[in-house]
Structures are given as C-alpha cells and as structure tokens.
C-alpha positions as CSV (number, residue, x, y, z in Angstrom):
1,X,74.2,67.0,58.1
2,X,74.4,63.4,56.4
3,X,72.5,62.0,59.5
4,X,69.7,64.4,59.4
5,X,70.0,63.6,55.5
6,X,69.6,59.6,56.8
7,X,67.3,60.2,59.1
8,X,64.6,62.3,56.5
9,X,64.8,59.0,54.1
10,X,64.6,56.3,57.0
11,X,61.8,58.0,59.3
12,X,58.3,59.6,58.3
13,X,58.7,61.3,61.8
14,X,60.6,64.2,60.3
15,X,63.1,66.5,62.0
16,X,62.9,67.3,65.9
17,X,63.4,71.3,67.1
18,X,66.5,70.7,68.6
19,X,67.6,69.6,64.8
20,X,65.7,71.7,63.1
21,X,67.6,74.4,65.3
22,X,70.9,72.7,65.2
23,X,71.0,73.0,60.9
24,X,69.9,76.8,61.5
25,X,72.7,77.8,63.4
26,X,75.2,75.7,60.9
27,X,73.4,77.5,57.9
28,X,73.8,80.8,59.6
29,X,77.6,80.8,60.2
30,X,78.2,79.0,56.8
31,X,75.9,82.3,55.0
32,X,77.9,84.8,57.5
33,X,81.5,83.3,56.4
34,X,80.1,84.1,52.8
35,X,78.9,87.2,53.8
36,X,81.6,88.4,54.9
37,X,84.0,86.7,52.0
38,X,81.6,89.0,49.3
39,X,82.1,92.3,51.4
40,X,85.8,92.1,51.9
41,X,86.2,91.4,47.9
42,X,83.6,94.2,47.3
43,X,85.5,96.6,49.7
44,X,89.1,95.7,47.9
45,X,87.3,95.6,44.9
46,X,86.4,99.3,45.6
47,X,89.6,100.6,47.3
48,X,91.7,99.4,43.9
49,X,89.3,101.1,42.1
50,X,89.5,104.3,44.4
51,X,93.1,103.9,44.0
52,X,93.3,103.4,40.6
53,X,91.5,106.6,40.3
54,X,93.8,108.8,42.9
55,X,96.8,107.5,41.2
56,X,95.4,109.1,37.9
57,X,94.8,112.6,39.8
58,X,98.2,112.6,41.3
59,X,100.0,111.8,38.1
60,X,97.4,114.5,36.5
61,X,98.6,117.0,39.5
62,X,102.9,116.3,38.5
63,X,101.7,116.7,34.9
64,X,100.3,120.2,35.8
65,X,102.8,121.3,37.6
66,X,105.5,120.5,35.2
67,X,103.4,122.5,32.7
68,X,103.4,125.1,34.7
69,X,105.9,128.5,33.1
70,X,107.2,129.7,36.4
71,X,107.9,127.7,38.7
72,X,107.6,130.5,41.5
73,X,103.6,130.4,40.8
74,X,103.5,127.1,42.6
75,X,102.4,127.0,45.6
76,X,100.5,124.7,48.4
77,X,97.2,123.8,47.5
78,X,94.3,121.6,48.3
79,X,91.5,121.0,46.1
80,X,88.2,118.2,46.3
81,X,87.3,116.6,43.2
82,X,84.6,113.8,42.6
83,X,84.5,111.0,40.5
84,X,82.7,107.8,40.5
85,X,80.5,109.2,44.0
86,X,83.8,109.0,45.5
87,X,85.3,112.5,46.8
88,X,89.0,112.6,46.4
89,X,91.1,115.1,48.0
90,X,94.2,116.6,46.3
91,X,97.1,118.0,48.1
92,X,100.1,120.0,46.5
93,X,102.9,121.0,49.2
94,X,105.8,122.8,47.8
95,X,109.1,123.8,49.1
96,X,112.4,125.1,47.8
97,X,115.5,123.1,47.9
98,X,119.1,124.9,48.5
99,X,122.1,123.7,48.2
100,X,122.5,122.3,51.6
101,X,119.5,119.9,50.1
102,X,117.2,120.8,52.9
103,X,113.9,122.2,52.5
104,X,113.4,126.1,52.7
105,X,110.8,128.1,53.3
106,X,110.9,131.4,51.7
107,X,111.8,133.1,55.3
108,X,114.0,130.6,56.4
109,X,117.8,128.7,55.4
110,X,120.3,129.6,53.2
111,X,122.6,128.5,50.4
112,X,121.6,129.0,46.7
113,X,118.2,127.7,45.5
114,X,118.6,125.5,43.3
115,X,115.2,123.3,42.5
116,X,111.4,123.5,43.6
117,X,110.5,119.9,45.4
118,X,106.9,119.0,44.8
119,X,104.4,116.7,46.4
120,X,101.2,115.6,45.4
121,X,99.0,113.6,47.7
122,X,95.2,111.9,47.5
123,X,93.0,110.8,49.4
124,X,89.3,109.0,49.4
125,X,86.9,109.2,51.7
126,X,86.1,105.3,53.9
127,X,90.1,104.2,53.1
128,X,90.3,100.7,54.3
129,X,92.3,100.1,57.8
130,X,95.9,100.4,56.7
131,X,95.5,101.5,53.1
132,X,97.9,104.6,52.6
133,X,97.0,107.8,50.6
134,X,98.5,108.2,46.9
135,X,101.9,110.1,46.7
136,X,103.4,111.3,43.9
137,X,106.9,113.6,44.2
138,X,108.6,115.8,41.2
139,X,111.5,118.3,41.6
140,X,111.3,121.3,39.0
141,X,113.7,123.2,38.4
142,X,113.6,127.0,36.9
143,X,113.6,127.7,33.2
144,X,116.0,130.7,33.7
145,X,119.2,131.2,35.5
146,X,118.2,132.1,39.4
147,X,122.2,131.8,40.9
148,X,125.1,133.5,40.0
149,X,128.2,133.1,41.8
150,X,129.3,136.4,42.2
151,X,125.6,137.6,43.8
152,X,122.9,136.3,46.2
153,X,119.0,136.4,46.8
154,X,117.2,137.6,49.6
155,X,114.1,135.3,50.9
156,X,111.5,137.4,52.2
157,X,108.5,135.7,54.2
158,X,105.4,138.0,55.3
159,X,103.3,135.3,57.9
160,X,99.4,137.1,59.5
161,X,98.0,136.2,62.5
162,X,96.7,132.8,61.7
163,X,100.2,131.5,61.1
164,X,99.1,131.7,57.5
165,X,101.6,133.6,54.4
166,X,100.2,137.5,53.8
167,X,99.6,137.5,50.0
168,X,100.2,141.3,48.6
169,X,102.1,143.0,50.5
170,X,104.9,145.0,49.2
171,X,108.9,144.2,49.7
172,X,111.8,146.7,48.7
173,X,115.2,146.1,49.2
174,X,117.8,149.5,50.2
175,X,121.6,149.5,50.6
176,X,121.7,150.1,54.3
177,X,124.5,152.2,56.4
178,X,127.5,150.9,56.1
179,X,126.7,149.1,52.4
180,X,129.3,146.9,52.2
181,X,128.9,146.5,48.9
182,X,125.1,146.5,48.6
183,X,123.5,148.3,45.8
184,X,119.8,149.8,44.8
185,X,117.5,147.2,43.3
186,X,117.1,147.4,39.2
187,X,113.3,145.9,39.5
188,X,111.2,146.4,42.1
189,X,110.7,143.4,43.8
190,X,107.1,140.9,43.9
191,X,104.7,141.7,46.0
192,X,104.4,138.3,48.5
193,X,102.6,135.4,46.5
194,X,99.8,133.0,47.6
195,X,102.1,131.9,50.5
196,X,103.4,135.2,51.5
197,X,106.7,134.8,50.0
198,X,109.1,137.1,48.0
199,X,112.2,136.4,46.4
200,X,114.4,139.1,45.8
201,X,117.5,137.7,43.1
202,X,120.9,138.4,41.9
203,X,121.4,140.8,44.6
204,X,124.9,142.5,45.3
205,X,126.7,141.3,48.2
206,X,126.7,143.8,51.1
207,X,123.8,145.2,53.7
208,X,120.4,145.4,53.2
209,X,117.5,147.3,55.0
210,X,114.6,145.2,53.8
211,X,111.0,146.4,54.3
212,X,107.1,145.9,53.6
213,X,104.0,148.0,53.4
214,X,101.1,147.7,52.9
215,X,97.9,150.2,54.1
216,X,96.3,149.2,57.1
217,X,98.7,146.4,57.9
218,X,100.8,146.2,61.7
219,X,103.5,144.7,62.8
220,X,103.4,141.8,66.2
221,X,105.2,144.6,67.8
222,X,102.8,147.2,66.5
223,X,104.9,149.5,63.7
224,X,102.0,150.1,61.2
225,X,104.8,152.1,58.7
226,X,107.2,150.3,56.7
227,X,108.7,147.6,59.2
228,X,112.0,147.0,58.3
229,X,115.1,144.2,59.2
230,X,118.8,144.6,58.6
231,X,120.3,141.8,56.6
232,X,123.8,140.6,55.2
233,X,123.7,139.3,51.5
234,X,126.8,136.8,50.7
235,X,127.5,135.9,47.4
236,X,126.2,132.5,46.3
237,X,123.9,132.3,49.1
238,X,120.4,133.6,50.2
239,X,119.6,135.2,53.7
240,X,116.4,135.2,54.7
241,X,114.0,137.5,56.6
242,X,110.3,137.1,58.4
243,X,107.9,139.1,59.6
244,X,104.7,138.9,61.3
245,X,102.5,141.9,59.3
246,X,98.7,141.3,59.0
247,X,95.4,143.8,58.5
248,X,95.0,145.5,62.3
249,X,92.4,144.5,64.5
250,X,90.9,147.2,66.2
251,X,90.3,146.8,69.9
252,X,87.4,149.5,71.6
253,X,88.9,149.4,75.2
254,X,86.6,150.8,77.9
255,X,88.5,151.3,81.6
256,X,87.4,150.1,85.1
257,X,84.3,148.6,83.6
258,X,81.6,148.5,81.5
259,X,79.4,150.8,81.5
260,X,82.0,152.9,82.6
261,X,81.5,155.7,85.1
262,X,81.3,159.2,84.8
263,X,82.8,160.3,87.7
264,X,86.1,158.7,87.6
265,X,89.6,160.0,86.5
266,X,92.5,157.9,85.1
267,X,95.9,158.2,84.5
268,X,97.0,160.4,81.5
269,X,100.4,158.5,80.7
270,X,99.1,155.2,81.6
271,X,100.4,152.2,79.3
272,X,97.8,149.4,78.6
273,X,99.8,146.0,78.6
274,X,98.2,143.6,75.8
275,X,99.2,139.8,76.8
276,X,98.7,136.8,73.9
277,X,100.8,133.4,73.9
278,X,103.7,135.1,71.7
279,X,104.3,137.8,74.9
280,X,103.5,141.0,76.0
281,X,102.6,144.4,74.2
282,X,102.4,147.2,76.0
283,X,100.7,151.1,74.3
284,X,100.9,154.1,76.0
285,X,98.4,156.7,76.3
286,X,98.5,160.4,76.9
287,X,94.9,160.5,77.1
288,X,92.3,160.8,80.8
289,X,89.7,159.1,78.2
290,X,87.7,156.2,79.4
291,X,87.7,154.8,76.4
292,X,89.9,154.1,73.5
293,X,90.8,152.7,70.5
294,X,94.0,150.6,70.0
295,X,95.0,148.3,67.0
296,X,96.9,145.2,67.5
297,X,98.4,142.8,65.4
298,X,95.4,139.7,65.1
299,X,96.9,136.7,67.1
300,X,94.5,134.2,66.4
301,X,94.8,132.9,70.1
302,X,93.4,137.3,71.2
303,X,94.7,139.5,74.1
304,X,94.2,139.9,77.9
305,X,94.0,143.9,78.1
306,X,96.0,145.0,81.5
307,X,96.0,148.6,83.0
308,X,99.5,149.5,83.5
309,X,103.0,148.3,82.7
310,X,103.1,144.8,83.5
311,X,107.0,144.0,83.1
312,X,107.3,140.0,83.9
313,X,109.5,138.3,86.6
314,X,112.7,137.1,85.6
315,X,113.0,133.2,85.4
316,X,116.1,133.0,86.8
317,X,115.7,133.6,90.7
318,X,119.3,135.2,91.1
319,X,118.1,138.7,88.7
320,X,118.3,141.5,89.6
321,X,116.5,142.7,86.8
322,X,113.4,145.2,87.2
323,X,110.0,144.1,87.0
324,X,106.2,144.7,87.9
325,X,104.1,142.1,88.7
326,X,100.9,143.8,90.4
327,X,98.9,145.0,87.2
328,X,98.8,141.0,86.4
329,X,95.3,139.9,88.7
330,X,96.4,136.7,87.8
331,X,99.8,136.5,89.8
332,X,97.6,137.7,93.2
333,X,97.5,134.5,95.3
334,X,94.1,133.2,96.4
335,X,93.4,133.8,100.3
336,X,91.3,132.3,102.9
337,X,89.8,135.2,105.5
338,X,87.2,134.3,107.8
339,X,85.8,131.6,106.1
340,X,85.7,133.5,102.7
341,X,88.1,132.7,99.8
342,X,89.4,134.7,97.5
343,X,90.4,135.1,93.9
344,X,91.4,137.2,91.0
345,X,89.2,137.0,88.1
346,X,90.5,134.7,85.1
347,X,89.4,137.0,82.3
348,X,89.4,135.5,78.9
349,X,91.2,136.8,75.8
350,X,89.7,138.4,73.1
351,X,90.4,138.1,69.6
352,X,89.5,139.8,66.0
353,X,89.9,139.0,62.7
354,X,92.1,140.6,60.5
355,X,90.8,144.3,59.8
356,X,87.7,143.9,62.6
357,X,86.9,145.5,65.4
358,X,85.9,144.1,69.1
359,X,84.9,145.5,72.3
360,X,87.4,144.8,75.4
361,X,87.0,145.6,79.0
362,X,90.4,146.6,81.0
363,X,89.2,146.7,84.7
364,X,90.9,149.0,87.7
365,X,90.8,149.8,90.8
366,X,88.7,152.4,92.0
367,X,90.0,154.6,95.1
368,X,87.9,157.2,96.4
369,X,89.3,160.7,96.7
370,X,86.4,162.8,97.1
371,X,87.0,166.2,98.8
372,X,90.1,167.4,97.3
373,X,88.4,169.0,94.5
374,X,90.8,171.1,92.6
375,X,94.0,169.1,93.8
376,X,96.3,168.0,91.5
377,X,97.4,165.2,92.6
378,X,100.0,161.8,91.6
379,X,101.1,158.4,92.4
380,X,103.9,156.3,92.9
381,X,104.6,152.7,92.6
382,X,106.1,151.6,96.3
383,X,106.8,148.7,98.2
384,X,103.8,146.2,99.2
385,X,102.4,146.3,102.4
386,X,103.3,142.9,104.0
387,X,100.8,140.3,104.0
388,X,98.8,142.2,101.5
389,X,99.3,139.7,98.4
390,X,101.0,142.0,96.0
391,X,103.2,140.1,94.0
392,X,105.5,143.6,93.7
393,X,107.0,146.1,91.5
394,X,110.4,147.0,91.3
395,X,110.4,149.5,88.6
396,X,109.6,153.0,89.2
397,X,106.6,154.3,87.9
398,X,104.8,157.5,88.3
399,X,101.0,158.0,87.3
400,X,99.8,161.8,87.0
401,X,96.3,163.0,86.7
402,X,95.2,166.3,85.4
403,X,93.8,168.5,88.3
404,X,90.6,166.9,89.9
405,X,87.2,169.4,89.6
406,X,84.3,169.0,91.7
407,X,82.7,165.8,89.7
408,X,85.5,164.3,90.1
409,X,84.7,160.8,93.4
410,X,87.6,158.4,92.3
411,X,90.3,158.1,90.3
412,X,91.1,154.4,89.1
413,X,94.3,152.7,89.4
414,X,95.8,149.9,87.8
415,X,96.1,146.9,90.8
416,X,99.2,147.0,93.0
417,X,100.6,149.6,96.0
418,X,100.5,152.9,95.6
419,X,101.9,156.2,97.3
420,X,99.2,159.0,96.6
421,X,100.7,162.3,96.6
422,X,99.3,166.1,96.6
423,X,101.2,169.3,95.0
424,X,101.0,172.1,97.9
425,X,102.5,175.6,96.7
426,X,105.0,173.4,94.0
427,X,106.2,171.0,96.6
428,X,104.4,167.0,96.0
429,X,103.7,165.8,99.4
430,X,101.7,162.4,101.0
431,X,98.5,162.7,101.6
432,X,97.3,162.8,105.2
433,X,96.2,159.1,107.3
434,X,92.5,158.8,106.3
435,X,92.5,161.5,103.1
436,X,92.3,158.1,100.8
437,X,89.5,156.1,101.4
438,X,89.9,152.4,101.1
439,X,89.3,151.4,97.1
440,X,86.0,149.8,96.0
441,X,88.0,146.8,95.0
442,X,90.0,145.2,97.8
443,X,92.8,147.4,99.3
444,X,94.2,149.1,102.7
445,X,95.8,152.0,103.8
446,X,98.7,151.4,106.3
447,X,100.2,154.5,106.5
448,X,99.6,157.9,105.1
449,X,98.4,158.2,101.2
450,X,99.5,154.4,100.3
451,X,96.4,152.2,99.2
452,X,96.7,148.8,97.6
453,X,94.6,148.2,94.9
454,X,93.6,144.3,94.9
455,X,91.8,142.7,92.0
456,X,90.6,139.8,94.4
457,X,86.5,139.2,95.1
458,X,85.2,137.0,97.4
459,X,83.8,133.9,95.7
C-alpha cells in the first residue's frame, strides 16, 4: 500500500488496473475480517442478552413452583413466552423421588416418597452452535406428612393410547380376598391428574384390588368395566400399578370386502384377530353379520383387522405349543408359477382417535357352495395340503354356519385349509370330490370337501 502511496506522489500517470485491482481485493478481505468481527460481537451480544432473559424465566418458573400449595398439582408443562421478539420456550418436568433416591413415576418403583424433584428448562429460538439451554433444578417437598411407618401408599398410573397420562378417571382401592391386613379406604381417592396419576396414602398393609372407571373408556385388552390389578401394600413403602385405559375407538368392520356381497354367509362364532405393535387382540362374534362394530383400545400406531384366530408361532423352534398361522396373509410366502409371481397383500393399519370411529375392511376367502341349498353345513381346521403355502394351524378350530337358503352362492372363510363338512340325518360328514368349488381367491381341493383358502394375487 506505501508503494502505491509512493507511486501517486511521484508519477502523474496514476494507478494501473492490475493495482487498482490489487488494493480492491486487499480492501475487500480487510472490510470482510470486520465484517465478520461486528456480527460475531452482535450475535454474542444477542445470545447473553437472550440468556440473560431465559435465566430470569427459569428462576421465575422455581419461584412458581415453590409458591405453589400442593405440591401434587405440579406437573410437566411447556409453555412459549415472548420477550424482546425473541420466543422462549419453558419446560417444567417433574418426578417424584423415593427413598431409594431414584426417580418415580406415579406407576412405577417403590420405597416411600419423600420429595418432588423439579426441573425447569429454556430455550431461544437461533441458539448459537454450542450454546446450552437454561436449567434451573429445585426439590419440594410436601407441606403435610405423606409417610408413616406403620402404613404405605399405593401409585396408580392411568397412560391412553398416545403414550400420554388419562387425566379423570376414577381410582378406588378394596381389601381384596385374602386381606392380609388391608382395610377399606377412609376418602375416596383423586381422580388421575394432568399426568394420569393418582396417589392413594397412608394405606394399611395387606392386599388390594385396585380399579378405574370411567364411561366410555377400554382397557389394551378390551375390559370397558372397572379394570382391576391385585397389589401387595408393605408398610413404609409404595407399590405401584399401570394401566392402559383411554376413550374407545370404534372400528365399522365390513367382511370379505367392501361393498360387501349379498350372497355370502360367514361364520357365526368367528373371532376377528386385531394386530398393533403391542400384540394381538382377538373378539369373538356370535353374529352371520357382514358387518360390525368393535371398539378397541386407540393405539396410536392402529390395527390390521384378521378374520379368524390367528395364534402366533412360538419363537423357540423346540415348542410344542399350539398355534395358527394361516389367517395371517402376511406369513404366506411369495411364489413364482409360470412366469407369474405371487403375493399376499400388505394391508395397512388403521387407526382412530380416542372416542372416533373408522371404517376397516377384514377380507376372506370366498368358496363357492352353490347347490346345497338348505344344508347345514361346518368346517374344520386340518392339515395343509403340501406345496400349497400354508404356513399351518395346529389348534383345533371349528367354524359353523347357520343353514344355507337358496340365496345363499358362498360362504367366506378366513385364509388357511379347511375340511368342509355336511350334517346328513345328525351324522357330519365330508363333502363329496367336486361338491366345493375352488374359492375366488387362490385355493385347491385335493381330496373330498378340503379347500385352501389363499390370500395370494398375482402381481
């Protein structure tokens, strides 16, 4: 820079572009070095300020909380407020603290309670790399006496279908059979809080039969009346019990398909097996409707409907434990004939929200029976024919079907092998090579009155 300096007082010729270009470039990186000096101070600048703020919030939070008269009215919260166009985020988690000094949740641990553990924790939107939220922790104990020696509490936790507490519900407490001890409740306990928690105190040692209720609600295993769970209070400590009770969620279930037809004949004692990630659910009928209504506990992650009892195989290879595998279309392997593939459908769950309703197609197997009008006739679960695909069935399970009238062209099946039988003058016999025509979906017929039913389609 001194020479171009030099060369402007010694020379009337001026600058040359490459010069000229040269102190641009210098200029440039010298202004972006200052540039970016000013916008790292300004950001700093406004993450303390941000900070400054959420520390003031969090501090304001512990301050609240410590106000607050009953310590069992906190619960997990999260809140937005803004403040200098910043939004901040406020986040209040909660959790009991027994005497084994381990965090509890209302359904779960044990030992005496002894102190409520509280944290608070903000947050700003555009947080520089690095920069950690605001946390603030308190412990709060209760202004009365929880604990006594000589009796314990019972921690009741009521979760829905989203994972989320059940606030509401109601919780009793009843000396069960034997009592060992256990005695009827003075007070009627909470209803489950914001969480879906209810503690039940300065309970008698002995057996309790603890339950909830409340209208409209089911259970994961489908009880809609006063679920109930046997537990043993010790004195000085707390059991705990869960359950998964939410609003039902009403599933319209149409057979075979959708429309469905009007000269087909189902099962009357056919189960309908519900499968979600947390197992399988199955509801029996007593019913030759095409349609039905079924309510279900709302998993967030919905059901795959199934016709029939679909019992799982055992994991372990060497059991010789009963099960039934064809109703699943998803365990039939996918085959190569001639050229054509084929598969099962992959249907897709279905899911409602607490207290709705949704529509839900279970599909079977069609098999075409058409001139034995006024036959009353049954099947059988049997052995698969080999090569057929059937993944098996091991259990025993008879389907009946009220007598069949002249409208009457197919009755559906759920998927798997089965042996169709005919009542003659009282006695249930096969029916003849030929009487069963091959299904509409997939199937064979081997030998007399067995049919497979296969969910595969050519694809």
């Amino acid at each position: 820079m001194n020479k171009v300096l030099q060369r402007l007082r010694s020379s009337e010729s001026g600058l040359s572009l490459l010069e000229v270009l040269v102190a641009m470039m210098i200029f440039a990186i010298v202004s972006l070095g200052v540039l970016q000096t000013l916008t790292t101070v300004l950001a700093i600048t406004r993450d303390n300020r941000a900070r400054v703020v959420a520390t003031n919030l969090a501090a304001q939070e512990v301050d609240l909380a410590r106000d607050a008269g009953d310590v069992f009215t906190l619960f997990d919260e999260t809140y937005t407020k803004t403040l200098n166009g910043d939004v901040f985020t406020v986040s209040r988690s909660t959790a009991w603290v027994p005497s084994s000094n381990t965090a509890a949740s209302c359904g779960s641990g044990g030992g005496t309670l002894q102190y409520k553990r509280i944290n608070v924790e903000v947050s700003w939107p555009n947080m520089r790399e690095g920069t950690e939220p605001v946390r603030f922790d308190t412990l709060l104990a209760p202004d009365d006496r929880i604990n006594d020696p000589a009796l314990g509490t019972i921690l009741v936790s009521v979760l829905g279908g989203s994972g989320e507490g059940s606030s509401g519900v109601s919780v009793n407490a009843s000396p069960a059979s034997p009592a060992e001890g256990a005695q009827s409740l003075s007070t009627s306990p909470a209803a489950t809080d914001a969480q879906g928690c209810s503690f039940i105190l300065k309970v008698a040692p002995g057996n309790y039969n603890v339950s909830v209720s409340r209208s409209g609600y089911i259970t994961d295993d489908g009880q809609s009346s006063s679920p109930s769970q046997l537990t043993q209070v010790v004195a000085g400590t707390a059991s705990s019990v869960s359950f998964n009770y939410d609003d039902a969620a009403r599933f319209d279930l149409s057979y075979v398909s959708d429309p469905v037809p009007s000269d087909v004949e189902i099962p009357k004692n056919m189960d309908t097996t519900f499968l979600s990630s947390y197992g399988v659910y199955a509801d029996t009928a007593s019913t030759t409707s095409l349609t039905r209504n079924v309510d279900l506990f709302p998993w967030r992650s919905g059901y795959v409907g199934i016709a029939g009892e679909y019992i799982p195989k055992p994991e372990d290879p060497a059991s010789t434990a009963d099960y039934c595998a064809s109703p699943n279309p998803a365990l039939w392997p996918e085959e190569d004939v001639a050229g054509v593939t084929y598969r099962s459908p992959d249907p897709a769950a279905v899911a409602a929200n607490p207290g709705d309703s949704v529509d839900m197609v279970v599909p079977m197997g069609l098999v075409d029976v058409s001139g034995i009008a006024g036959s009353k006739i049954r099947v059988k679960s049997t052995a698969p024919v080999v090569g057929s695909g059937d993944p098996g069935c091991t259990e025993s399970i008879t389907l009946n079907f009220n007598t069949l009238d002249a409208s009457t062209q197919y009755i559906a099946l759920p998927y798997g092998t089965w042996e169709v039988e005919r009542r003659i003058a009282g006695i249930w016999l096969p029916l003849g090579l030929g009487s069963v025509l091959a299904p509409i979906v997939g199937g064979t017929e081997t030998v007399a009155g067995v049919v497979t039913v296969d969910p595969r389609v050519a694809s």
